[in-house]
VOGU-288662 format. One record per residue (C-alpha): residue in three letters; residue number from 1; y, z negated, x. Coordinates in pm, whole numbers, plus 32768, in hexadecimal, padded with zeros to 4 digits. Last residue first. Layout:
N
[pt 'ALA',NUM,[Y,Z,X]]
...
***
This chain:
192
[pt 'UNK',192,[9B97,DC13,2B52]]
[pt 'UNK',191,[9CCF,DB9A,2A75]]
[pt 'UNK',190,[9C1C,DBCA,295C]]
[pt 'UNK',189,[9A8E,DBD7,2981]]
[pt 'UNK',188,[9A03,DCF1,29E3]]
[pt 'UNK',187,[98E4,DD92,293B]]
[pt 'UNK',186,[9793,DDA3,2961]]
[pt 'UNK',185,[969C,DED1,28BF]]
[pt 'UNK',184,[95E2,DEFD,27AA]]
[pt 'UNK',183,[95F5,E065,2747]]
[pt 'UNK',182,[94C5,E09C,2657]]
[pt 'UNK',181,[9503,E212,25B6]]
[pt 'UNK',180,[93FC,E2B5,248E]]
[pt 'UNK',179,[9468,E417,243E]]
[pt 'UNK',178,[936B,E460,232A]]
[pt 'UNK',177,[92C5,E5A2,2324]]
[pt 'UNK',176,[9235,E5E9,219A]]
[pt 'UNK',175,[910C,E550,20EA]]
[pt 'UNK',174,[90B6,E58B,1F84]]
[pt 'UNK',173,[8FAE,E68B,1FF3]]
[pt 'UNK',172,[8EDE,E5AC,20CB]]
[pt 'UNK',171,[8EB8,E651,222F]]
[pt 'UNK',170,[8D7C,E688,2258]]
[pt 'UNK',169,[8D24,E5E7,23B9]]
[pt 'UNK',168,[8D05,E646,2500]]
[pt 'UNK',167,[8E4E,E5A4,254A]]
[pt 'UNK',166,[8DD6,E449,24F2]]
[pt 'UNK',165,[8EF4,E3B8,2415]]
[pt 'UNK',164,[8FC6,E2BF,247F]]
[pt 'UNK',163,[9010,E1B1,238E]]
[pt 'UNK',162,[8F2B,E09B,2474]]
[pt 'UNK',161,[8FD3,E103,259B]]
[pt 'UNK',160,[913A,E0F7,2501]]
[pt 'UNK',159,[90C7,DF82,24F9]]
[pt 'UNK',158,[902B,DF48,2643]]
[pt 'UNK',157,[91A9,DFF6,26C5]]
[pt 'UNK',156,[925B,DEE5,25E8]]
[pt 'UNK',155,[9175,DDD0,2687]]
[pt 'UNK',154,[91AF,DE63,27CD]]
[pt 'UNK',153,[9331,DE6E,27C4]]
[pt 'UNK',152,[9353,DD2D,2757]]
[pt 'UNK',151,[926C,DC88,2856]]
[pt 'UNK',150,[933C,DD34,2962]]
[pt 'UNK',149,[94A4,DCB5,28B0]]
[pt 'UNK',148,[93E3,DB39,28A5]]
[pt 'UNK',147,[937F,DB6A,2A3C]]
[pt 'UNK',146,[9505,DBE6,2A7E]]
[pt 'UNK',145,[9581,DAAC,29B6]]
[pt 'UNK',144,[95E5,DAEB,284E]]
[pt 'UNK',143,[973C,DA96,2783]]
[pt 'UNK',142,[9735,DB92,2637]]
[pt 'UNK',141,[987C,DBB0,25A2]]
[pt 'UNK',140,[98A3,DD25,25B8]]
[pt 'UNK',139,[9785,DD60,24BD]]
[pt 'UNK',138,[97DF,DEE7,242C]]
[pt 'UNK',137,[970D,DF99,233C]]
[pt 'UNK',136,[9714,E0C7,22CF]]
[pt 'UNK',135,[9609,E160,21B6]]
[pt 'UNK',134,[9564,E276,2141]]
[pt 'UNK',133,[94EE,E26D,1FC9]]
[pt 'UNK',132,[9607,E299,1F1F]]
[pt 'UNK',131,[95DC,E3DA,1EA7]]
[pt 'UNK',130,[9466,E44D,1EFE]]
[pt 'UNK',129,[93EB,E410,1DC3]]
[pt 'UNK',128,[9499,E507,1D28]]
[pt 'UNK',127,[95C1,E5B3,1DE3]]
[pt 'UNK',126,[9638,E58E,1F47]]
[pt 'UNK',125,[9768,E67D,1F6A]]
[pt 'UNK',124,[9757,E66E,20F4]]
[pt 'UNK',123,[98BA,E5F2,219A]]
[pt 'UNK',122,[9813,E48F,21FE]]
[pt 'UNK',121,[96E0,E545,2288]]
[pt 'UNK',120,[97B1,E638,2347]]
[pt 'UNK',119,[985A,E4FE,23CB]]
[pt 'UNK',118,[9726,E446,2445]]
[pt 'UNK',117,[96A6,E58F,24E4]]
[pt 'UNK',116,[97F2,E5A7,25B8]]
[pt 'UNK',115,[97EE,E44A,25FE]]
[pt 'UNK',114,[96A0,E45A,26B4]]
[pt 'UNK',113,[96EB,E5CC,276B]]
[pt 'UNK',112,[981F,E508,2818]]
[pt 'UNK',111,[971F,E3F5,2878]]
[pt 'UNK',110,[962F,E4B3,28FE]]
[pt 'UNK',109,[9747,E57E,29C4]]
[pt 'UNK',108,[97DD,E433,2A5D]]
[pt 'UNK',107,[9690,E383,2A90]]
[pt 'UNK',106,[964F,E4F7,2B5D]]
[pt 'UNK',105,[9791,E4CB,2C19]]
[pt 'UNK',104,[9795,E34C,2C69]]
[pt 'UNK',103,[9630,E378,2CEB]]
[pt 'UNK',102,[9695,E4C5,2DDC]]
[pt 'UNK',101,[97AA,E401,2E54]]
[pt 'UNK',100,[96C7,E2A1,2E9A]]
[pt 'UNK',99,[95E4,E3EB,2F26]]
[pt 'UNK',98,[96CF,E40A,2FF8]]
[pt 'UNK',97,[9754,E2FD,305A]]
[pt 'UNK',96,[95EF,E26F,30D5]]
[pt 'UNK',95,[95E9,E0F7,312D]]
[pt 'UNK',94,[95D2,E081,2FAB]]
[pt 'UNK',93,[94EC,E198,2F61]]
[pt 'UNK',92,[93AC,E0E8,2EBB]]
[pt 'UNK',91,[9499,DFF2,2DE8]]
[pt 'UNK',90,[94F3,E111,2D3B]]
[pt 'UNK',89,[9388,E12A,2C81]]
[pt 'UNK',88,[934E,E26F,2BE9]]
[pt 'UNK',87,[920F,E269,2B2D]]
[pt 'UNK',86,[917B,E3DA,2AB2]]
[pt 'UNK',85,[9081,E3DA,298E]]
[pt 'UNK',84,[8F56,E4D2,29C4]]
[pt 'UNK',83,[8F2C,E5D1,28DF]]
[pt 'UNK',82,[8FD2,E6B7,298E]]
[pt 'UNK',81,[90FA,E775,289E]]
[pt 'UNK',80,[908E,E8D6,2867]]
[pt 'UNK',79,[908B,EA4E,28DC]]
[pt 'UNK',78,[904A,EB8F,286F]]
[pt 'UNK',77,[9023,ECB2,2946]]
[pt 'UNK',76,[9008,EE08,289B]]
[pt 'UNK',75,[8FB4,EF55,2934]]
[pt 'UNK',74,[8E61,EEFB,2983]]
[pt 'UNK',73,[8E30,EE05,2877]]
[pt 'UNK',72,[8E75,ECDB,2830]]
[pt 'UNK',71,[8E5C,EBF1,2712]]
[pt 'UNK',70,[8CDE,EB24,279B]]
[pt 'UNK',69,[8D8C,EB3B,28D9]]
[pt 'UNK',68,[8E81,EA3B,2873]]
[pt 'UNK',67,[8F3D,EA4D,29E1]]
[pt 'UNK',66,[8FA9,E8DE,2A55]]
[pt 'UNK',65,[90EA,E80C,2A34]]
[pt 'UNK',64,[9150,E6E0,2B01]]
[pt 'UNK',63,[9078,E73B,2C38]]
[pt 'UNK',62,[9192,E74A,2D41]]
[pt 'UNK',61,[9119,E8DD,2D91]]
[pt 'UNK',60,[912E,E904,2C0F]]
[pt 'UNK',59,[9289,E873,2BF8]]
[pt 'UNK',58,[92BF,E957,2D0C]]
[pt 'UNK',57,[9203,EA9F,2C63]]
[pt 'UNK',56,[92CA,EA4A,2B2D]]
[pt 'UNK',55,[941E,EA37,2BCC]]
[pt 'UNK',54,[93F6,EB9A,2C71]]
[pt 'UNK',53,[934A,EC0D,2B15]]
[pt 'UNK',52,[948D,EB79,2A48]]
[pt 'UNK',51,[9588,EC35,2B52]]
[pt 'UNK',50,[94B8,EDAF,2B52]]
[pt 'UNK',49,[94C8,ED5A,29AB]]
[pt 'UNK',48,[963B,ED4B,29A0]]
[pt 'UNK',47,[96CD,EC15,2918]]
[pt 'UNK',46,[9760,EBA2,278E]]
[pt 'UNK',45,[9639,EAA9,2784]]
[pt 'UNK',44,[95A2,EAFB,2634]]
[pt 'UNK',43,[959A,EC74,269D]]
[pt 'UNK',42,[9529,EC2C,27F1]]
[pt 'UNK',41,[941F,EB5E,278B]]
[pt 'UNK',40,[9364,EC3C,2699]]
[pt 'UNK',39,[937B,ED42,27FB]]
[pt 'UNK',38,[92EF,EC18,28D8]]
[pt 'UNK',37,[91CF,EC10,27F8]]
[pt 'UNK',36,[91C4,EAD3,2704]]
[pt 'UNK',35,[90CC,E9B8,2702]]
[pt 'UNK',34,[9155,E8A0,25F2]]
[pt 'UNK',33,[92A2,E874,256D]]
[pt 'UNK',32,[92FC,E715,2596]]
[pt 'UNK',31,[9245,E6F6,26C2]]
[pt 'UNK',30,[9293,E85C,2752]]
[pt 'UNK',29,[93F5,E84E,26EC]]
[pt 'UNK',28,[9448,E701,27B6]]
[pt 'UNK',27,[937F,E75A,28F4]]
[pt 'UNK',26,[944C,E8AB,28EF]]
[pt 'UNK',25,[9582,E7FF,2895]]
[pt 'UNK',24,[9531,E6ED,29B7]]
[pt 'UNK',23,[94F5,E843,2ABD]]
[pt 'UNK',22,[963E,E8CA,2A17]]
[pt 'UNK',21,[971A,E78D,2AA7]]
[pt 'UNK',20,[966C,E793,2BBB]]
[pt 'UNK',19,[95F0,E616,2C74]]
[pt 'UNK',18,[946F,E69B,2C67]]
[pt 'UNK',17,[945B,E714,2D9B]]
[pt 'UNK',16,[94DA,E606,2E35]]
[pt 'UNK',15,[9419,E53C,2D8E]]
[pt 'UNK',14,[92EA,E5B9,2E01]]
[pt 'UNK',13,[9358,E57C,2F6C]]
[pt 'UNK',12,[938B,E44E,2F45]]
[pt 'UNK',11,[9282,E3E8,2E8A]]
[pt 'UNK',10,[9241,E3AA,2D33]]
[pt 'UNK',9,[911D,E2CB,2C9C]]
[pt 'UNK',8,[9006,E352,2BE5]]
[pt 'UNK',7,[8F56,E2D2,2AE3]]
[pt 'UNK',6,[8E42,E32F,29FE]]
[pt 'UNK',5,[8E56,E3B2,2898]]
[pt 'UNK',4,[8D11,E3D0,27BE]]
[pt 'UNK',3,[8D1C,E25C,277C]]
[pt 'UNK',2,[8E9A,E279,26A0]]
[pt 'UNK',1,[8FC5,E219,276B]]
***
């Protein structure tokens, strides 16, 4: 999280809203793609643009995207990705089903959308500098306790922090999008 981004932390009822498979493509194409109308969405999404505006006005209703009136007009609507950085925390539903469903669904999506972008990075023709310079890495031998997994997690996420660029900013013209994932999560043991 860079210091122009506040927090917010999901509700219920937010999530379910969020928990669509085309609402987390939407989310997904506006960050990596930047403020689009809902017509530049529907042709990079496949959908009509009467179904991308119903699912924009939603996600707008839930506050995870707002209208970039500086790119509108009166005919045109463009919207982006809120600046603020969303934190879903599952231990907040553990006595509501649904939204434990709605959770499972939207980590589901996320996820799906996660692997997809690490593929099309590993099918890409990288050439100069940029061959080989992506990485994955795999430590399945680590042994933490929950506090030691938390501390993890932060330190990586201070880290990314440090590498993340303000969004106001130039960008420099070297850079390109980087697909940067962090999954550290428990596993069972054998047996378990």
């Amino acid at each position: 999280m860079t210091g122009h981004e506040n927090s917010r932390r999901i509700d219920a009822r937010s999530l379910r809203a969020l928990a669509h498979p085309l609402r987390v493509r939407i989310l997904d194409t506006l960050a990596a793609d930047g403020p689009a109308t809902s017509a530049r969405l529907s042709d990079r999404l496949g959908e009509s643009t009467g179904t991308i505006s119903w699912h924009l006005r939603l996600l707008a209703e839930h506050g995870f995207i707002e209208e970039d009136a500086e790119r509108g007009t009166r005919r045109e609507r463009w919207w982006r990705r809120a600046r603020s950085r969303n934190v879903l925390s599952t231990t907040d539903f553990t006595d509501d089903p649904e939204a434990q469903d709605a959770a499972a669904a939207y980590l589901g999506e996320m996820l799906r959308g996660q692997f997809q972008r690490v593929a099309d990075s590993l099918a890409a023709e990288w050439t100069g500098p940029w061959r080989g310079a992506g990485a994955i890495t795999d430590w399945n031998n680590l042994r933490l306790t929950a506090d030691q997994l938390r501390a993890l997690h932060e330190e990586l996420a201070e880290v990314v922090a440090r590498h993340t660029p303000d969004p106001d900013a130039v960008p420099d013209p070297e850079a390109r999008p980087v697909v940067l994932q962090i999954h550290a999560l428990p596993r069972a043991e054998r047996g378990e």
